[in-house]
C-alpha positions in Angstrom: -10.3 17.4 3.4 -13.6 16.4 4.4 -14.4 13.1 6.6 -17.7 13.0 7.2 -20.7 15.6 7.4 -19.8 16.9 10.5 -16.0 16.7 10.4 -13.3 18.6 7.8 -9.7 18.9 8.0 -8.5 22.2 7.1 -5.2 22.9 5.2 -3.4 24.1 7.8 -3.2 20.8 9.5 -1.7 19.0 6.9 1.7 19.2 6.1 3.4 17.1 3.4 6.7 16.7 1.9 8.4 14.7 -1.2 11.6 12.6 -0.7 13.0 10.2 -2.6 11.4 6.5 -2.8 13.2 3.4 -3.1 12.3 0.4 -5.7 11.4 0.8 -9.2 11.4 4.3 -11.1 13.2 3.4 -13.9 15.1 6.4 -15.3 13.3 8.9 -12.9 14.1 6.8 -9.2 17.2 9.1 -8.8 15.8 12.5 -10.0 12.0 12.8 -8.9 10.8 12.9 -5.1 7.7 10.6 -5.9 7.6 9.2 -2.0 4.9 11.6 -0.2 5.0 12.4 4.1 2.0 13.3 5.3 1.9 15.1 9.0 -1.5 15.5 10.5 -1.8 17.4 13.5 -4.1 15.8 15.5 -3.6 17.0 18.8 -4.2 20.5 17.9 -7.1 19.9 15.7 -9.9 22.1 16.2 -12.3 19.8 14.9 -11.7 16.5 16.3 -13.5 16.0 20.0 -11.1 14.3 22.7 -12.6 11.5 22.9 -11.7 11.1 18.8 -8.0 12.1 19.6 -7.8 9.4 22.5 -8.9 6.5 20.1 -6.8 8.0 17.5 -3.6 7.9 19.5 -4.9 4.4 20.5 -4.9 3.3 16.4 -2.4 5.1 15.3 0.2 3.5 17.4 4.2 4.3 15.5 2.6 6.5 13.2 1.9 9.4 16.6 4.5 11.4 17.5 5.6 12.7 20.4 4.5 16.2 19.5 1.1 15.0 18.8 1.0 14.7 15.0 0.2 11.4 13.0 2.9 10.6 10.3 2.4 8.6 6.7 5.1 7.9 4.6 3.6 6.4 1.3 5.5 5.2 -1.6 3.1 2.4 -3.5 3.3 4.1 -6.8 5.7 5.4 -9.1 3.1 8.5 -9.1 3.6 11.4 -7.1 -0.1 12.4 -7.4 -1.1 8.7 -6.7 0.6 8.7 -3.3 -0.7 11.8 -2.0 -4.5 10.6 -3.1 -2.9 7.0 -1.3 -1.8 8.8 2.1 -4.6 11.0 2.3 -7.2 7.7 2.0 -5.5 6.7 4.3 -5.4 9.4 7.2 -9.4 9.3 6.1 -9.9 5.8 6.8 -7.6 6.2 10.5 -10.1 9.3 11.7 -13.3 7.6 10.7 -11.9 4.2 12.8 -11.1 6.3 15.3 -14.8 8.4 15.4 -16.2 4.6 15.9 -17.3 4.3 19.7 -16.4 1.2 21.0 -19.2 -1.3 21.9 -19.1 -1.5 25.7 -18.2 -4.8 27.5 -21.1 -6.3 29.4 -19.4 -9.2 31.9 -21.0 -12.3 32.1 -20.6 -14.8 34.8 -20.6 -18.8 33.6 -23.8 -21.1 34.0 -24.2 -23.0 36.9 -23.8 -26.4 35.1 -20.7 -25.3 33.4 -19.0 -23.8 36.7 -20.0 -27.7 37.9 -18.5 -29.5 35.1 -15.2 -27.6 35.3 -14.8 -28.9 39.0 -16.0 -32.3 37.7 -13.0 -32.4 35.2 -10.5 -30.5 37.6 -11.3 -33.2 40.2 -11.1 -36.5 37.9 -8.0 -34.9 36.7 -6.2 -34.8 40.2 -7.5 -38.1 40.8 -5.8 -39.3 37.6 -2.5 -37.7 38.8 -2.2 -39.0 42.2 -2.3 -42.5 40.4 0.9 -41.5 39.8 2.8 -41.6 42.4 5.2 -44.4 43.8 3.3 -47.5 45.0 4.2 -47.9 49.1 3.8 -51.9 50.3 
């Protein structure tokens, strides 16, 4: 399964299996398995740098395992075919997120007029509150 020019998945590392899907079928919904499970093995992937498998873990969130694998259960489609095309798109779509290097974060401090007005309102503020209180003779 290819993801990009410089990245492939091979066969190996996907395993799938058919169960049973729930909702409409029809006359077929009890006898064919049209639900698809797709297990990647990500953690032992060859081809995926560890920087890739850190943001992967990161975006894949429930769907990683313990053992390192990322788990789809699709069942859109009454198709068989359909939902293996469906879960495969989307394993695709998760590793090129996941090959995406995250802009860094450059801090910025606030203005000195805005660090000014912010006093400006706290002040006014506690001024307004300590009108408040009880009014001595």
């Amino acid at each position: 399964m290819k993801i990009n020019d410089s990245i492939e998945i091979a066969d190996w590392e996907l395993t799938e299996s058919f169960a049973r899907a729930s909702g409409p079928g029809g006359q077929n919904v009890n006898k064919v398995s049209t639900a698809v499970e797709l297990r990647f093995e990500a953690a032992r992937s060859p081809n995926l740098p560890d920087n890739v498998k850190a943001r992967l873990k990161r975006l894949a969130g429930r769907k990683w395992t313990v053992d390192g694998a990322i788990v789809f259960f699709v069942q859109d489609t009454r198709s068989q075919a359909r939902n293996r095309e469906i879960a495969r798109e989307r394993l695709a779509e998760l590793i090129r997120k996941a090959l995406e290097k995250p802009k860094r974060r450059v801090p910025t401090k606030p203005t000195y007029g805005s660090v000014k007005r912010r006093l400006a309102s706290k002040k006014a503020r506690g001024e307004i509150k300590a009108l408040r209180g009880k009014v001595e003779d």
